[in-house]
C-alpha positions as CSV (number, residue, x, y, z in Angstrom):
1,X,-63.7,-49.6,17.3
2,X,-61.3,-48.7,20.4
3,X,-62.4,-45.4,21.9
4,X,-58.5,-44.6,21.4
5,X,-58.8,-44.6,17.7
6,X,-61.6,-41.8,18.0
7,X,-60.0,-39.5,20.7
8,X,-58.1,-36.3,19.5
9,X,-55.7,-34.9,21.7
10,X,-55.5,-30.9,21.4
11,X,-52.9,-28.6,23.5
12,X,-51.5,-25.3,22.9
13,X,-48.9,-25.0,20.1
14,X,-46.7,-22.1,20.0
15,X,-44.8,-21.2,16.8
16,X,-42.0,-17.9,17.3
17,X,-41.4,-15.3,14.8
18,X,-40.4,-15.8,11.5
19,X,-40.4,-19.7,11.8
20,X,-40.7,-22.1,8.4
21,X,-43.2,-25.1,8.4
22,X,-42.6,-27.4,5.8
23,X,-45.6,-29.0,3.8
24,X,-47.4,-32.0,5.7
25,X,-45.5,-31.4,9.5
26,X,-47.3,-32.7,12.7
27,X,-46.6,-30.7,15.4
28,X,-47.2,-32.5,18.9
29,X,-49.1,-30.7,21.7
30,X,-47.3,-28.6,24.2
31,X,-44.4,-28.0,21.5
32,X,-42.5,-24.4,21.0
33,X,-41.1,-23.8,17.4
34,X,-38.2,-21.0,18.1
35,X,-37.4,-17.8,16.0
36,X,-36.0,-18.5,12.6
37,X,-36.1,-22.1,13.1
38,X,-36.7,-24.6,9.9
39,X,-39.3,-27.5,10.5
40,X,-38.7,-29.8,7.0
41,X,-41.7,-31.4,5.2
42,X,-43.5,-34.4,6.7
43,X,-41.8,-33.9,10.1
44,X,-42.9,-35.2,13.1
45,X,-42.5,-32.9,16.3
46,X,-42.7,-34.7,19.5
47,X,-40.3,-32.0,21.4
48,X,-39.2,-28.3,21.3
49,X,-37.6,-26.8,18.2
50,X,-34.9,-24.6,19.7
51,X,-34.1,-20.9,18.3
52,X,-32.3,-20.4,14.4
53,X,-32.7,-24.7,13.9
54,X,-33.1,-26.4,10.9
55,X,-35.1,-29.6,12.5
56,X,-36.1,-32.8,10.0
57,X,-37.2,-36.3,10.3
58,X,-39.5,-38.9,12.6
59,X,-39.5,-37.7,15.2
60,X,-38.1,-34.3,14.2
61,X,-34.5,-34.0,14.9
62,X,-31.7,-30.9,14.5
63,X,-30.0,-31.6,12.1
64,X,-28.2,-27.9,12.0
65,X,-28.3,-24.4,13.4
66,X,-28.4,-21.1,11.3
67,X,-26.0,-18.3,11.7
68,X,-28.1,-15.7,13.4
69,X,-25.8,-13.2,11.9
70,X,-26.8,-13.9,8.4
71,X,-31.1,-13.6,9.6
72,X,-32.6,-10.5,8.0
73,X,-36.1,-8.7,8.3
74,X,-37.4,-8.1,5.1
């Protein structure tokens, strides 16, 4: 085997308040996931997530923001 195929890369990931993570997301090293932002299931994130998106796809892409107006603390 290729020494490639057995070398994990690992870096600081950083997810904000309040953020959703779908089911089966990969989440790239060096990536920020903002406040209130939607990651959809089996996404891929290669870049940052900005604040109150809803991101989906591969690689992850906004697809929509959120009305910060309608966020709530519960």
């Amino acid at each position: 085997m290729n020494r490639r195929h057995s070398t994990y890369t690992y870096g600081k990931v950083t997810i904000r308040k309040n953020a959703w993570i779908g089911m089966n997301v990969t989440i790239c090293p060096r990536v920020t996931i903002g406040r209130y932002a939607v990651v959809g299931a089996g996404a891929v994130v290669t870049k940052d997530i900005p604040d109150y998106a809803v991101a989906a796809g591969v690689p992850a892409k906004v697809i929509r923001y959120q009305d910060p107006a309608e966020q709530t603390e519960l």
